[in-house]
C-alpha positions as CSV (number, residue, x, y, z in Angstrom):
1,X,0.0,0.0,0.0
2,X,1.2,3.5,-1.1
3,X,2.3,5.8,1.7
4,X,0.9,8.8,0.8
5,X,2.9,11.2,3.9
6,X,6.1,9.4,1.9
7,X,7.4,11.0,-1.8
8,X,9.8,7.8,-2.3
9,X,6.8,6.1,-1.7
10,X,4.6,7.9,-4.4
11,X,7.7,8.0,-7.0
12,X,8.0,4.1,-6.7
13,X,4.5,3.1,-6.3
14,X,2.8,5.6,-9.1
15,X,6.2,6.4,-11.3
16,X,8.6,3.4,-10.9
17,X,11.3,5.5,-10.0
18,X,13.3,4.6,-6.8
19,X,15.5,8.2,-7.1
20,X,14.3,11.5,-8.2
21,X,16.3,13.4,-11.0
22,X,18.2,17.0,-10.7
23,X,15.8,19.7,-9.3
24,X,13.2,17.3,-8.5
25,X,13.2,16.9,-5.0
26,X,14.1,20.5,-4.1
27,X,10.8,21.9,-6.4
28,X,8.7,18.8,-4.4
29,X,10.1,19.7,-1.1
30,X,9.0,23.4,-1.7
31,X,5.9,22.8,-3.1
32,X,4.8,20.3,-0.3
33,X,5.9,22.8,2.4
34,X,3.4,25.7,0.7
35,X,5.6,27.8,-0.9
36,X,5.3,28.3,-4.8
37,X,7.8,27.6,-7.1
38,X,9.4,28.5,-10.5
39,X,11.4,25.4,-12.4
40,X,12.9,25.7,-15.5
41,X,14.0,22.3,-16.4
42,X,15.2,20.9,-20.0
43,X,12.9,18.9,-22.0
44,X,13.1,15.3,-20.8
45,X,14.4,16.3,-17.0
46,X,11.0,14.9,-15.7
47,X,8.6,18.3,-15.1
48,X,5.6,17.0,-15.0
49,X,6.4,14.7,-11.9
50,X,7.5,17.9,-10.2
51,X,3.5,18.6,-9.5
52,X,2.4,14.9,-9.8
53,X,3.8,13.7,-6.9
54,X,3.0,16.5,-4.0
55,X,-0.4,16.3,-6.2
56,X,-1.0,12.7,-5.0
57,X,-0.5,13.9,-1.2
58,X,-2.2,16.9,-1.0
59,X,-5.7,16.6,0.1
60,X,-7.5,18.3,-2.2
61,X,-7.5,18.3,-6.5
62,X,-4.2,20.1,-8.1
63,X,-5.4,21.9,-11.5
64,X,-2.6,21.7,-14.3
65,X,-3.1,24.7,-16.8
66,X,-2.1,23.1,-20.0
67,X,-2.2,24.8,-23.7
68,X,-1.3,21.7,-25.7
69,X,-4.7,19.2,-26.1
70,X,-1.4,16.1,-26.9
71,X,0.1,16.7,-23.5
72,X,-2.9,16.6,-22.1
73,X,-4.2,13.7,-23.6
74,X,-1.0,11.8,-23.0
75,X,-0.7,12.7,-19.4
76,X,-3.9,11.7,-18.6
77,X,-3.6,8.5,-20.1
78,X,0.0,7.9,-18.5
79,X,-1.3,8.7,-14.8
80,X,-4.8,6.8,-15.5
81,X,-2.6,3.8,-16.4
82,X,-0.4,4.4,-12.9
83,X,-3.7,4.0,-10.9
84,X,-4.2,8.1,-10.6
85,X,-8.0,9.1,-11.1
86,X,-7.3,12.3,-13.8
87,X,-9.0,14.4,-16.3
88,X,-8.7,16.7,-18.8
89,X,-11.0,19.4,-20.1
90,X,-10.3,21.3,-23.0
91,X,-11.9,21.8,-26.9
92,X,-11.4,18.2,-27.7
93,X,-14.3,17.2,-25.5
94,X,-18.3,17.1,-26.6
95,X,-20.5,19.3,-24.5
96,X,-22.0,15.9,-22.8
97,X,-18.3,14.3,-22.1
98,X,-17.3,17.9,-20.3
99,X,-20.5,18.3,-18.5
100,X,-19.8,14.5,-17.3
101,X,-16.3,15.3,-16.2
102,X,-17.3,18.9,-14.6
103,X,-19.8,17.1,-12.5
104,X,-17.1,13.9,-11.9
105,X,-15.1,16.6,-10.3
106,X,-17.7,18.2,-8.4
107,X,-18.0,14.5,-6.8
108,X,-14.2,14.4,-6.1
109,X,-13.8,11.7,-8.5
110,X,-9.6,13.0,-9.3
111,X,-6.8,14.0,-7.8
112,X,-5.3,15.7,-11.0
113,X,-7.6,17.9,-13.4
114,X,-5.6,19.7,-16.5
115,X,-7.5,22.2,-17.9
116,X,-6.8,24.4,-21.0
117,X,-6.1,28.3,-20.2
118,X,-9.1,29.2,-22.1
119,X,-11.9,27.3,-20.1
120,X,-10.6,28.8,-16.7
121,X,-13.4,31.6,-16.5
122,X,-16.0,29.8,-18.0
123,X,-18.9,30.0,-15.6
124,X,-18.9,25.6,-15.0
125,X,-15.4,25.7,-14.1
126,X,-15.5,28.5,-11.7
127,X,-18.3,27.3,-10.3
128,X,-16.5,23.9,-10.1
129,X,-13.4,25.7,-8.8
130,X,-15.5,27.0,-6.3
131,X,-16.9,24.0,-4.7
132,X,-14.2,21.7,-4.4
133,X,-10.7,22.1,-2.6
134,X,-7.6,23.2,-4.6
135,X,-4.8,22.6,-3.3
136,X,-2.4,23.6,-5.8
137,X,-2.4,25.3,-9.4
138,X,0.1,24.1,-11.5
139,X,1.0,26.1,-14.9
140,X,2.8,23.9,-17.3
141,X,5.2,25.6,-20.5
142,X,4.4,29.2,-18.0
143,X,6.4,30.5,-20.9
144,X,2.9,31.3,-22.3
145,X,2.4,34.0,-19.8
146,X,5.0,36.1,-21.5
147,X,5.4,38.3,-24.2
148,X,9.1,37.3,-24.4
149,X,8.2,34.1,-24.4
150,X,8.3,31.9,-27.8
151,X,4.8,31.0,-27.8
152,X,2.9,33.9,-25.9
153,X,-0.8,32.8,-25.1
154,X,-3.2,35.8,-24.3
155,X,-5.6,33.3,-22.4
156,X,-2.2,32.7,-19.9
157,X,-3.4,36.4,-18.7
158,X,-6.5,35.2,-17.2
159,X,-4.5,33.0,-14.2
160,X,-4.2,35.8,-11.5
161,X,-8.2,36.7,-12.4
162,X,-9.2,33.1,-11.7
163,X,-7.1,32.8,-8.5
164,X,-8.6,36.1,-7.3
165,X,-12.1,34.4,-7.9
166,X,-11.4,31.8,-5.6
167,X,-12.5,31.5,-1.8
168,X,-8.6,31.0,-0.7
169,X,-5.6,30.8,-2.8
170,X,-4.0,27.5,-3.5
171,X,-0.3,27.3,-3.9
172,X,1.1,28.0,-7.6
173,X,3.7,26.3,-9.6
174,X,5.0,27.0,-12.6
175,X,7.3,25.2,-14.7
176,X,8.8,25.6,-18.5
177,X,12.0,23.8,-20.6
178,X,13.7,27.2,-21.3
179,X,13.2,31.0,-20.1
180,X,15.5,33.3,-20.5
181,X,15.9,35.6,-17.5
182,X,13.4,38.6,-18.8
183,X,10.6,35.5,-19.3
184,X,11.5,34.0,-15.7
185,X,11.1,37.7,-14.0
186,X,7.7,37.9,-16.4
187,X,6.6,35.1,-15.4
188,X,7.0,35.4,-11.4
189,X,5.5,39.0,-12.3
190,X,2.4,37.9,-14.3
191,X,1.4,34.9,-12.5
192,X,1.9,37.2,-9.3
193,X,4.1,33.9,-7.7
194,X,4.8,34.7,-3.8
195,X,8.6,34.3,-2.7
196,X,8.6,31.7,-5.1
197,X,11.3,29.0,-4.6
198,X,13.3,29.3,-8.3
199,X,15.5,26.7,-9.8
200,X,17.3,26.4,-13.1
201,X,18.4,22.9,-13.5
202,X,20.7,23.9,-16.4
203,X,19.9,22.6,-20.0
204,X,22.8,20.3,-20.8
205,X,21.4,16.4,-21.8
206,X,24.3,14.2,-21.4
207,X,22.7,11.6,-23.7
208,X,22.0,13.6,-26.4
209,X,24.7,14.5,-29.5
210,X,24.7,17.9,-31.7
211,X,26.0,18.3,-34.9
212,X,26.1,20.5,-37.6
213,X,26.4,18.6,-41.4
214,X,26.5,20.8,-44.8
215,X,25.9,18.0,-47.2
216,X,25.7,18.4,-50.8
217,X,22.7,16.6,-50.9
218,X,20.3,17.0,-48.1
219,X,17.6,13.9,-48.6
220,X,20.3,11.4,-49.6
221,X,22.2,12.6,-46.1
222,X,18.5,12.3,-44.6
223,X,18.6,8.9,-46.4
224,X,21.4,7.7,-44.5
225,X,20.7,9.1,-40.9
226,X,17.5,7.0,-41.0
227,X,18.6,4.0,-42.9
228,X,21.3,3.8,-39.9
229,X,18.9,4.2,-37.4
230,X,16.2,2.1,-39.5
231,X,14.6,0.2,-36.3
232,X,14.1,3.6,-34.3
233,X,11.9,6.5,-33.7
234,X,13.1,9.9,-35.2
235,X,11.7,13.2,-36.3
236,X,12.8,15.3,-39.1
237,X,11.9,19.1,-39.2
238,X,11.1,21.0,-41.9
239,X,10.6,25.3,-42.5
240,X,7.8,25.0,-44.8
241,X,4.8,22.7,-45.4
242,X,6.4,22.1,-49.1
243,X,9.6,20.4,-47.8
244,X,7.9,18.6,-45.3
245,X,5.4,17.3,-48.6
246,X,8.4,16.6,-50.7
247,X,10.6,14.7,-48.2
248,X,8.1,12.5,-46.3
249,X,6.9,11.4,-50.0
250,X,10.2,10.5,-51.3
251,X,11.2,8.7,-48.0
252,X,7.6,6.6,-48.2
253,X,8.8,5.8,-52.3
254,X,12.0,4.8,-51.1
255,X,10.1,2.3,-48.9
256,X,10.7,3.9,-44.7
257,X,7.8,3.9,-42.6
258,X,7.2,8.0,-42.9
259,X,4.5,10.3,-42.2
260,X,3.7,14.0,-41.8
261,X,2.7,16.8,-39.5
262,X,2.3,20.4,-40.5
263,X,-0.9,23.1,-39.9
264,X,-2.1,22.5,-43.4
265,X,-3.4,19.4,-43.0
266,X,-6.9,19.0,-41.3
267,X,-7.1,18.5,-37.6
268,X,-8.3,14.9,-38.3
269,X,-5.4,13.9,-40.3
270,X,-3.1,15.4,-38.0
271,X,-4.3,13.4,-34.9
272,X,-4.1,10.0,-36.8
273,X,-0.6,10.8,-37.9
274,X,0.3,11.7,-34.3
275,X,-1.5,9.1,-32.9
276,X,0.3,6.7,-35.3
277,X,3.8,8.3,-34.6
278,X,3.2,7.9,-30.4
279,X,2.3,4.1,-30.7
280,X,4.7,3.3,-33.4
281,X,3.0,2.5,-36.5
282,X,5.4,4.7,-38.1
283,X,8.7,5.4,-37.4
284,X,9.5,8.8,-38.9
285,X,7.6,12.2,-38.5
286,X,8.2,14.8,-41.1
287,X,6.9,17.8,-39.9
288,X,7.1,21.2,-39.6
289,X,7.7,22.8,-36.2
290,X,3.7,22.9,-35.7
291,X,4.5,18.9,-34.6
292,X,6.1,18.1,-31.1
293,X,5.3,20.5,-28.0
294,X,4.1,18.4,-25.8
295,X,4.9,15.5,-27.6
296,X,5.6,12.8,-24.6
297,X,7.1,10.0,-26.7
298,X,10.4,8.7,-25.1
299,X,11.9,6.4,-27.8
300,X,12.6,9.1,-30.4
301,X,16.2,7.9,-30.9
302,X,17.4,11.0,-33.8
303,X,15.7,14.3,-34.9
304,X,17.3,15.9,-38.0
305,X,16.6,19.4,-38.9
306,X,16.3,19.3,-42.4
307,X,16.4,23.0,-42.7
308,X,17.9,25.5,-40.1
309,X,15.5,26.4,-37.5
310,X,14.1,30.5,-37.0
311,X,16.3,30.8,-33.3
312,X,18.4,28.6,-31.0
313,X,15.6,28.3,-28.3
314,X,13.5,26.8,-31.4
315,X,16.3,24.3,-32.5
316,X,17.1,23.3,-28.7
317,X,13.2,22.7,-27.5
318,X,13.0,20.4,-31.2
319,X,15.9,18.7,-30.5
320,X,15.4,18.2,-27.3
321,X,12.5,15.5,-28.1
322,X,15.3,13.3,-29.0
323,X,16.8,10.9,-26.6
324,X,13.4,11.6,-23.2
325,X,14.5,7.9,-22.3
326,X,17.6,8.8,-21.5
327,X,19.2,6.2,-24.1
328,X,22.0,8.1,-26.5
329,X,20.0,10.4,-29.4
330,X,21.6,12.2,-32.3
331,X,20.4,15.8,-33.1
332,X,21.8,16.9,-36.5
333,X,21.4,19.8,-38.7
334,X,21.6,20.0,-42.5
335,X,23.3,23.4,-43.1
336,X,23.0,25.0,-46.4
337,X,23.4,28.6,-47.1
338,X,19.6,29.0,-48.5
339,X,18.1,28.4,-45.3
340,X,20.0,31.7,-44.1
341,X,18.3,33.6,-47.1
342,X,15.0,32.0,-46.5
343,X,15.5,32.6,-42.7
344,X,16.4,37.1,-43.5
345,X,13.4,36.8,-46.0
346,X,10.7,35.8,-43.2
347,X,12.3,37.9,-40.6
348,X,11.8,41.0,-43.3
């Protein structure tokens, strides 16, 4: 039986983990002592855990603010198959299966609840919100919160109002992969954190290696990456919808498992190819960088940028979904001078 007073406890029982990773147990520590906290941990360094685990012994329900539908999805599914009762509410839900999930709440049916920023003012989750007790609010990629930040969400805005609507004010958490230090001091101010505990567990993955190629040819270099690598995982980024066309087609002619990801395709086709990617019915994603936050596939054993990304926080957080199992990963990038010109030509 789990010993909830007992963090090992919850890290074995729940996570299968007998030893927590760098900046774990300090954020848990904090958390579970009241104070809120500010963690900046690389992709892969184990976040999520960081509000899972004092989540499971609190009393009350821990809302996760979430912007990516995949991560909450995945998360959901991960804990439900750990023995955690969780839910998630956000757009991908009918109107019957989030009324049945408001009122499973209302009954104290979970422990976890991860809700997208955009629902938190809606009349049934305040009303939720509330009725039941919150013990903590976690705010996953807080990033969001700032206009620095590299995917700024207006609806992140809305957090200190929602608190402020509440009878008492849970403790809040916030986590991202990278922030530089103008989006950590935007975040601690937007989120209005209290003396919040702040740790940077640096951002270098042992496991992972970066290199730069400039091949003459870029697919037949793309060819041979993934013909080496032929019984793995791997992801290869493109700039533009028309490269990511052209390459996953000539890599399913030349017989690899491929498929693709970018924000022309409709939403339908781009959950099956997702879907299909996560539970390895293909083995290579072609996508553009619309494909991958939140992304919570661990076996992804190479990512290739087949065009130079728009900044090095982009290139770092792609790459960085190489290697989460902690097994060696390659992260390589084709160099060729044109990606510099189309790079100046989008920034004009």
């Amino acid at each position: 039986m789990t010993d909830f007073r007992n963090k090992y406890s919850v890290l074995q029982d729940f996570f299968g983990h007998s030893q927590f990773r760098n900046g774990q147990e300090q954020i848990i520590d904090s958390i579970l002592a009241g104070r809120d906290c500010l963690g900046v941990m690389p992709t892969g360094a184990g976040k999520s855990m960081c509000y899972q685990i004092p989540a499971l012994m609190f009393d009350g329900i821990t809302i996760v603010v979430s912007p990516l539908i995949s991560l909450m999805k995945d998360q959901v599914n991960s804990l439900i198959q750990s023995g955690v009762r969780a839910a998630y509410l956000n757009s991908s839900l009918t109107a019957a299966q989030y009324e049945m999930a408001i009122s499973n709440a209302a009954r104290g049916m979970y422990k976890i609840i991860y809700v997208a920023p955009e629902r938190l003012m809606t009349g049934s989750f305040l009303s939720l919100a509330s009725s039941v007790k919150i013990s903590m609010l976690a705010v996953d990629e807080a990033h969001c919160v700032s206009q620095w930040g590299q995917d700024f969400r207006p609806s992140y805005m809305k957090i200190p109002e929602f608190l402020g609507k509440l009878p008492y004010r849970p403790i809040v958490s916030a986590f991202t992969a990278t922030a530089t230090a103008e989006v950590k001091a935007d975040i601690i101010k937007m989120l209005e954190l209290r003396d919040p505990f702040t740790i940077t567990t640096g951002f270098d993955r042992k496991n992972l290696y970066f290199g730069v190629s400039h091949p003459h040819d870029k697919y037949s270099e793309t060819v041979r990456i993934v013909e080496k690598y032929k019984d793995n995982c791997g992801i290869i980024y493109c700039s533009t919808r028309k490269n990511v066309e052209s390459a996953c087609e000539k890599l399913c002619a030349d017989g690899y498992n491929a498929s693709r990801y970018h924000a022309g395709l409709s939403d339908e086709e781009r959950r099956k190819n997702q879907d299909d990617f996560i539970f390895d019915r293909v083995q290579v994603m072609v996508a553009t960088n619309a494909f991958g936050m939140g992304i919570d596939k661990s076996n992804v054993s190479y990512v290739i940028h087949y065009n130079m990304p728009k900044n090095i926080e982009s290139y770092y957080q792609e790459a960085g979904r190489a290697g989460r199992d902690g097994n060696e990963a390659k992260c390589i990038l084709l160099y060729s001078g044109q990606d510099v010109a189309t790079n100046k030509f989008l920034i004009n």
